[in-house]
mmCIF file of the N, C-alpha and C atoms, coordinates in Angstrom:
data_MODEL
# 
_entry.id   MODEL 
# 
loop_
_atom_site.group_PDB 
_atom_site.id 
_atom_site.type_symbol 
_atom_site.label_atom_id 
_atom_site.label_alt_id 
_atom_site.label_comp_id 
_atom_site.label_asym_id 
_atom_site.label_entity_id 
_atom_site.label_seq_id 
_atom_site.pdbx_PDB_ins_code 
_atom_site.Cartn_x 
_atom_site.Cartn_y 
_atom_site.Cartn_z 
_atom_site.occupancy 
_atom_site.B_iso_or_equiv 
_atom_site.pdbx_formal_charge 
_atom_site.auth_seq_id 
_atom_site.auth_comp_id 
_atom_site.auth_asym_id 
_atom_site.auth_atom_id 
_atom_site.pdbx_PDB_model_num 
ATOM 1   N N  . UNK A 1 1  ? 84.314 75.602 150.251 1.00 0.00 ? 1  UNK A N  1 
ATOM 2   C CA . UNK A 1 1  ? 84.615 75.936 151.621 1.00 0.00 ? 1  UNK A CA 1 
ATOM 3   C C  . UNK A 1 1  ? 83.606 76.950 152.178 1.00 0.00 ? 1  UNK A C  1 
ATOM 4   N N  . UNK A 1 2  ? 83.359 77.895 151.328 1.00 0.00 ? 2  UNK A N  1 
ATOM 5   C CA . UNK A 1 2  ? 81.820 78.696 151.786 1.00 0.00 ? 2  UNK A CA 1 
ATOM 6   C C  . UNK A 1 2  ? 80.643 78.434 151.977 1.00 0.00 ? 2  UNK A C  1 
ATOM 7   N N  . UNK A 1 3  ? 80.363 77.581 151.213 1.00 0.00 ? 3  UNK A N  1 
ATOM 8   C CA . UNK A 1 3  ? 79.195 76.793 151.678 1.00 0.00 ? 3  UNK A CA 1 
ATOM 9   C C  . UNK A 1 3  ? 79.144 76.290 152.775 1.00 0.00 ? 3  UNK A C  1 
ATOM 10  N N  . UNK A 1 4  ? 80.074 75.624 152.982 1.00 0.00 ? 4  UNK A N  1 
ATOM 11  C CA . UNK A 1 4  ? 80.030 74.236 154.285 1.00 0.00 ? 4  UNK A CA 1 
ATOM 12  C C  . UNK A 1 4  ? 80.287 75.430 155.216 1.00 0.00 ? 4  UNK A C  1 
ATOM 13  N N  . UNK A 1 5  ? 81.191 76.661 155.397 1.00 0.00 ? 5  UNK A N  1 
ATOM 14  C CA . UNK A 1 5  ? 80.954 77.980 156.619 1.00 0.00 ? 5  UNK A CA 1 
ATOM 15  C C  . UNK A 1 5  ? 79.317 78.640 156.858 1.00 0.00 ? 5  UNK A C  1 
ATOM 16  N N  . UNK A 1 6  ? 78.679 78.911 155.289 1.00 0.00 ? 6  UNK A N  1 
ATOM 17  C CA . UNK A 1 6  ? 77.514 79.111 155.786 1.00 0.00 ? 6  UNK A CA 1 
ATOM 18  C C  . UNK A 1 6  ? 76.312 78.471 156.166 1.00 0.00 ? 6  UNK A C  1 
ATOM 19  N N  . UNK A 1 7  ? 76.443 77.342 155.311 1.00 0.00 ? 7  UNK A N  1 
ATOM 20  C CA . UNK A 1 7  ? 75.462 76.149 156.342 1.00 0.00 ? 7  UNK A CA 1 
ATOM 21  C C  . UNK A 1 7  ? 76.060 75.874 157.458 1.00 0.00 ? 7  UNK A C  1 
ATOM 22  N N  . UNK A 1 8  ? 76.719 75.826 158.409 1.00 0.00 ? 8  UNK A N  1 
ATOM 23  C CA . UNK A 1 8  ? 76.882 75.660 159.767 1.00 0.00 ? 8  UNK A CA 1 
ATOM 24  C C  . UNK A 1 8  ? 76.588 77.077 160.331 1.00 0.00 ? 8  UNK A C  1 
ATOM 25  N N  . UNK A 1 9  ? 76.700 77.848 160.158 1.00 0.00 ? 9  UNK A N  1 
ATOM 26  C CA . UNK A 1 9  ? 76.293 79.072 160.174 1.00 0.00 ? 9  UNK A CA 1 
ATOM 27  C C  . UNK A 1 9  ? 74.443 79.139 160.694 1.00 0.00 ? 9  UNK A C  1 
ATOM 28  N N  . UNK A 1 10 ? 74.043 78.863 159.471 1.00 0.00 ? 10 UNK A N  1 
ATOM 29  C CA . UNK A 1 10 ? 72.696 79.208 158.968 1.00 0.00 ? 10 UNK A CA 1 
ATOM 30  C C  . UNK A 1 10 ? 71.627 78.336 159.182 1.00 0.00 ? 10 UNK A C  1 
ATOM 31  N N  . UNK A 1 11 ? 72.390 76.661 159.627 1.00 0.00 ? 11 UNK A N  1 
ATOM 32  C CA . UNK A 1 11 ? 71.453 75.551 160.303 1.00 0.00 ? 11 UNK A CA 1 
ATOM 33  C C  . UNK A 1 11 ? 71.242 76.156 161.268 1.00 0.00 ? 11 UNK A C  1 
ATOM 34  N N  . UNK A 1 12 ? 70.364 75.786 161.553 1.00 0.00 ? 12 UNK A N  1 
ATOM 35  C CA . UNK A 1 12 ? 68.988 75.490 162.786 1.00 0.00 ? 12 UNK A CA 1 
ATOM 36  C C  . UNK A 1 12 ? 69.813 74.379 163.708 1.00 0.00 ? 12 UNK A C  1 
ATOM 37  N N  . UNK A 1 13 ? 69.979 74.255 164.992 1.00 0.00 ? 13 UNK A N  1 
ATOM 38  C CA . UNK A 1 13 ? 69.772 73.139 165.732 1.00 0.00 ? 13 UNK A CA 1 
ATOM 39  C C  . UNK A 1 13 ? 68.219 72.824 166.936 1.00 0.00 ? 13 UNK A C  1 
ATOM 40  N N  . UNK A 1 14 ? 67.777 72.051 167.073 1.00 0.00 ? 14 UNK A N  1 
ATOM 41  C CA . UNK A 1 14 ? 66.813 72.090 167.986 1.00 0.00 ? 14 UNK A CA 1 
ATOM 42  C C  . UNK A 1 14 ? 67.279 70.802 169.109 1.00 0.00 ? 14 UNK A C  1 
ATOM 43  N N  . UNK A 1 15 ? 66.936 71.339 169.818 1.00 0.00 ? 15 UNK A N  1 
ATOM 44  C CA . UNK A 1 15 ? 67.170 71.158 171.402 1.00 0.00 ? 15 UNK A CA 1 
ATOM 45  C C  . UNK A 1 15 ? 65.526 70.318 171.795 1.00 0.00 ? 15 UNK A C  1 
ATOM 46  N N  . UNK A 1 16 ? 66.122 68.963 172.828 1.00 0.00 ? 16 UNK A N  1 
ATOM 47  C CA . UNK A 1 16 ? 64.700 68.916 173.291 1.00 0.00 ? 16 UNK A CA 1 
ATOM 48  C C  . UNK A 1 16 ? 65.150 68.162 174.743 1.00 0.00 ? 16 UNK A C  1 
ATOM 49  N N  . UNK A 1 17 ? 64.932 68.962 176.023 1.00 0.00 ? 17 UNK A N  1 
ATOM 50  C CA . UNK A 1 17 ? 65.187 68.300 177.605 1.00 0.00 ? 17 UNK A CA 1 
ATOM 51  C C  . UNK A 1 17 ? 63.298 67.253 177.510 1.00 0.00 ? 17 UNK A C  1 
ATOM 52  N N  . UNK A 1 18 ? 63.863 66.666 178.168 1.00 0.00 ? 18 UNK A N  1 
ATOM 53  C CA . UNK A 1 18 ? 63.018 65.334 178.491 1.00 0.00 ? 18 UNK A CA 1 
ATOM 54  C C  . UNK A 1 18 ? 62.959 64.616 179.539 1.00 0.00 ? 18 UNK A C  1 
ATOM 55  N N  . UNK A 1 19 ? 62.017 64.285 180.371 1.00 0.00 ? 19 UNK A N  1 
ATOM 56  C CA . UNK A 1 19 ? 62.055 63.619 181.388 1.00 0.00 ? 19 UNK A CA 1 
ATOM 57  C C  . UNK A 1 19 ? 62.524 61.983 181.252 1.00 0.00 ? 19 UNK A C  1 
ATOM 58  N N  . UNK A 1 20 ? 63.539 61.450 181.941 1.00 0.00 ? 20 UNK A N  1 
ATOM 59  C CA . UNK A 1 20 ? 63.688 59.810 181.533 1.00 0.00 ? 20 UNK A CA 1 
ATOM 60  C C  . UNK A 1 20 ? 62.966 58.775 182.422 1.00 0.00 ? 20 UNK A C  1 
ATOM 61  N N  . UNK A 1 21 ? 61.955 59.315 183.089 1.00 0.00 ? 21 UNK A N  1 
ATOM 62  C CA . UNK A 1 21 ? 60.604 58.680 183.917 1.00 0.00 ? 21 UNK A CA 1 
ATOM 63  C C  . UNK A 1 21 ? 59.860 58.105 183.525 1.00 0.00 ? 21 UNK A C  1 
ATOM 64  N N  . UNK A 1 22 ? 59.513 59.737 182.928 1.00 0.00 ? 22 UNK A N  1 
ATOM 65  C CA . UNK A 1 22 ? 57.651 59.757 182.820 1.00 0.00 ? 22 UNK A CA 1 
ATOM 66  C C  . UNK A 1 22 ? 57.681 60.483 180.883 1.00 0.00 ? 22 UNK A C  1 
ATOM 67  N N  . UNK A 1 23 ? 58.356 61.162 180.615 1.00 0.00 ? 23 UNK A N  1 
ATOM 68  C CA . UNK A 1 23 ? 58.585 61.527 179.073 1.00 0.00 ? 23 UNK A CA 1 
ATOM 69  C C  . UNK A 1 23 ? 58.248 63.256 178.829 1.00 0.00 ? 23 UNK A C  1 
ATOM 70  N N  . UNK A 1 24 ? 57.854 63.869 179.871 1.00 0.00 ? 24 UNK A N  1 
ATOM 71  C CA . UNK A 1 24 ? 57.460 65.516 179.585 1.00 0.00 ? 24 UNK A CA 1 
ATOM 72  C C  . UNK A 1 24 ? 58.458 65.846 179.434 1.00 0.00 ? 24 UNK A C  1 
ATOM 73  N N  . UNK A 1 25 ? 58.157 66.856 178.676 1.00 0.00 ? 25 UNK A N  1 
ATOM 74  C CA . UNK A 1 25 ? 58.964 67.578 178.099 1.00 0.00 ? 25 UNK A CA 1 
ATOM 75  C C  . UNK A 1 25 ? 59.678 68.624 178.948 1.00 0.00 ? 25 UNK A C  1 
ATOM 76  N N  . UNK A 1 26 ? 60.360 69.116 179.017 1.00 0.00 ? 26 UNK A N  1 
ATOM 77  C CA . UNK A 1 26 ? 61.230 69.890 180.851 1.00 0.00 ? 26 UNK A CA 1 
ATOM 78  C C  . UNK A 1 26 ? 61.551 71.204 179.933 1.00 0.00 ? 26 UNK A C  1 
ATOM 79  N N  . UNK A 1 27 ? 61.824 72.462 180.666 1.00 0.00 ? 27 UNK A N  1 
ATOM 80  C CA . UNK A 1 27 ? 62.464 73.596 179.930 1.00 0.00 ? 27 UNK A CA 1 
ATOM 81  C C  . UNK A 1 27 ? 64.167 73.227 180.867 1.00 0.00 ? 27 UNK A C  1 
ATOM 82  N N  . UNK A 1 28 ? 65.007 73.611 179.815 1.00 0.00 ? 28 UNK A N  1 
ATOM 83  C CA . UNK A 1 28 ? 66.322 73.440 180.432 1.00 0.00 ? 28 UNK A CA 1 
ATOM 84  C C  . UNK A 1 28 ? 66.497 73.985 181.784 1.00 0.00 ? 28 UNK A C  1 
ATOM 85  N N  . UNK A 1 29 ? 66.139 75.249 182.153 1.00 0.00 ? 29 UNK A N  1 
ATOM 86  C CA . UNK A 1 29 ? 66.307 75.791 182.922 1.00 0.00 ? 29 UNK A CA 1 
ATOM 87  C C  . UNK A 1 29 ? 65.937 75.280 184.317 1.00 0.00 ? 29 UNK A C  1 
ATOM 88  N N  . UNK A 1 30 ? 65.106 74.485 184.377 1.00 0.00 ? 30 UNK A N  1 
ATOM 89  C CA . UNK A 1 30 ? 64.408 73.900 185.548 1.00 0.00 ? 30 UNK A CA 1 
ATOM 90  C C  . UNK A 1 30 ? 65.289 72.869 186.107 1.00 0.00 ? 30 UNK A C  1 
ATOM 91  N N  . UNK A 1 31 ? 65.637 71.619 185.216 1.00 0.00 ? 31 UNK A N  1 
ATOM 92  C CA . UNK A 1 31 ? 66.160 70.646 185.866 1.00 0.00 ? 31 UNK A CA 1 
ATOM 93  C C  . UNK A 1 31 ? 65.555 69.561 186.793 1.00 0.00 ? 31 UNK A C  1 
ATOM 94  N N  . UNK A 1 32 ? 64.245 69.683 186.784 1.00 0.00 ? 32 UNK A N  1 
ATOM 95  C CA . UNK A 1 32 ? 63.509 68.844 187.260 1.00 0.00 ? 32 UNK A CA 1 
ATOM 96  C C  . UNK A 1 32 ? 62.127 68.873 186.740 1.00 0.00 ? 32 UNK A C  1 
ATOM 97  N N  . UNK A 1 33 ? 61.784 67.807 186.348 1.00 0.00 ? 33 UNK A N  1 
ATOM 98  C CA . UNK A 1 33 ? 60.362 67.284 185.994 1.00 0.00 ? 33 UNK A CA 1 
ATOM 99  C C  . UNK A 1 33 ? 59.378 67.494 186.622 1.00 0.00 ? 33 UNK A C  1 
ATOM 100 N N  . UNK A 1 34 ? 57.777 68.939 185.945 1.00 0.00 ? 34 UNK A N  1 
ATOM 101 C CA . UNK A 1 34 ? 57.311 69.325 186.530 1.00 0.00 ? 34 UNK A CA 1 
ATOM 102 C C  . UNK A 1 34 ? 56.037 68.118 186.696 1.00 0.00 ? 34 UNK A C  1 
ATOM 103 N N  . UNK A 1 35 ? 55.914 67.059 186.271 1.00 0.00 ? 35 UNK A N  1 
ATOM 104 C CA . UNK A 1 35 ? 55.001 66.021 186.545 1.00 0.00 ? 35 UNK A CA 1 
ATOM 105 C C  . UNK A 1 35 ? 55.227 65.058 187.277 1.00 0.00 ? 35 UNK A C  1 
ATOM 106 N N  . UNK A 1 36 ? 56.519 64.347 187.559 1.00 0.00 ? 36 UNK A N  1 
ATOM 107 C CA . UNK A 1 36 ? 56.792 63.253 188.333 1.00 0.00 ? 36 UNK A CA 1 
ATOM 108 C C  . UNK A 1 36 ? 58.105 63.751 189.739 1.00 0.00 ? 36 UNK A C  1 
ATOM 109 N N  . UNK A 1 37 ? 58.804 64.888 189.487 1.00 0.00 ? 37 UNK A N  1 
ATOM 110 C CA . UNK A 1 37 ? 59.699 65.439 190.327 1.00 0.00 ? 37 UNK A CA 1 
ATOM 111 C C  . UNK A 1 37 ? 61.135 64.555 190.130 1.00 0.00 ? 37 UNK A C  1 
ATOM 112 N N  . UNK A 1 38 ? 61.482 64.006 188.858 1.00 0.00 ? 38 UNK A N  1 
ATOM 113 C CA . UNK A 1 38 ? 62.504 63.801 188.648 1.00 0.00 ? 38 UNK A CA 1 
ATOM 114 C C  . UNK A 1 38 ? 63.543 64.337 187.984 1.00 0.00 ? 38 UNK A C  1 
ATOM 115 N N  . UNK A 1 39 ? 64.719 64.425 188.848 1.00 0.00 ? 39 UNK A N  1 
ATOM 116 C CA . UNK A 1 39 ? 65.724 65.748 188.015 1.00 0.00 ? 39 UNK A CA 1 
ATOM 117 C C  . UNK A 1 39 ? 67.050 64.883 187.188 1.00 0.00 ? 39 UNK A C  1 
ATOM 118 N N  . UNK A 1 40 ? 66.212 63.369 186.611 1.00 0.00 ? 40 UNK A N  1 
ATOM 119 C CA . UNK A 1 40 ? 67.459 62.362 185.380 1.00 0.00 ? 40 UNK A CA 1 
ATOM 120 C C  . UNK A 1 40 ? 66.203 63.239 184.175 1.00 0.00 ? 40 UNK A C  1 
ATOM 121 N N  . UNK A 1 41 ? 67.103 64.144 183.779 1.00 0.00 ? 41 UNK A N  1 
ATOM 122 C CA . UNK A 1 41 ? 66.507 65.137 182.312 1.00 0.00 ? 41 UNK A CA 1 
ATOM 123 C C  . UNK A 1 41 ? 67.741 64.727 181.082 1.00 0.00 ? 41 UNK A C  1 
ATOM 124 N N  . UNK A 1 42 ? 66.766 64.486 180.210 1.00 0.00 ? 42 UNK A N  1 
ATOM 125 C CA . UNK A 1 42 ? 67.485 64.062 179.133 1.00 0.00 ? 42 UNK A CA 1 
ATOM 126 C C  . UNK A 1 42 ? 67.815 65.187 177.828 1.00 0.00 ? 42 UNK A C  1 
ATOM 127 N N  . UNK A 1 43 ? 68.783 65.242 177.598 1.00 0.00 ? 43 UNK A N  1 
ATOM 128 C CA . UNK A 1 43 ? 69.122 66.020 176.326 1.00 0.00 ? 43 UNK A CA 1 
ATOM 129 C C  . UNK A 1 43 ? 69.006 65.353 175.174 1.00 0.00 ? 43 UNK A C  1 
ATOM 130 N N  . UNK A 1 44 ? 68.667 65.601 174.161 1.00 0.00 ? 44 UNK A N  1 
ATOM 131 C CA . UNK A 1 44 ? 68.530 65.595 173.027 1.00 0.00 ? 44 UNK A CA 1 
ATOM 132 C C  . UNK A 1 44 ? 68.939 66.659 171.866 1.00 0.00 ? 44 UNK A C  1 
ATOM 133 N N  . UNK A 1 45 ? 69.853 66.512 170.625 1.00 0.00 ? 45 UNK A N  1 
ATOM 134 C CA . UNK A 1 45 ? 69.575 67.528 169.639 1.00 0.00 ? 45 UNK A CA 1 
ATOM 135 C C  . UNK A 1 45 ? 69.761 67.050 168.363 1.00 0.00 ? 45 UNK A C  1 
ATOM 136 N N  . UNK A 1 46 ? 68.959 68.012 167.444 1.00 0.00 ? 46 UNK A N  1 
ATOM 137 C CA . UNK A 1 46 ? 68.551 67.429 166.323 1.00 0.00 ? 46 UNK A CA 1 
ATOM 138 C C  . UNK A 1 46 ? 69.085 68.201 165.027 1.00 0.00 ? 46 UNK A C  1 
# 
């Protein structure tokens, strides 16, 4: 049972927003695609 508390704990998740256009990569915060001006941003996590 400690284990499985500190690996969820202690994993890493990575995050990646994405444009579903054109494919750049977006910072979350923006919400719109600084190459094509589209705000369909895709989530991803890994």
């Amino acid at each position: 049972m400690f284990d499985q508390l500190r690996r969820s704990v202690t994993e890493r998740t990575e995050s990646l927003h994405e444009c579903r256009q054109c494919g750049t990569d977006v910072e979350e915060a923006d919400g719109r695609c600084p190459a094509c001006g589209s705000t369909e941003i895709a989530h991803y996590e890994f």
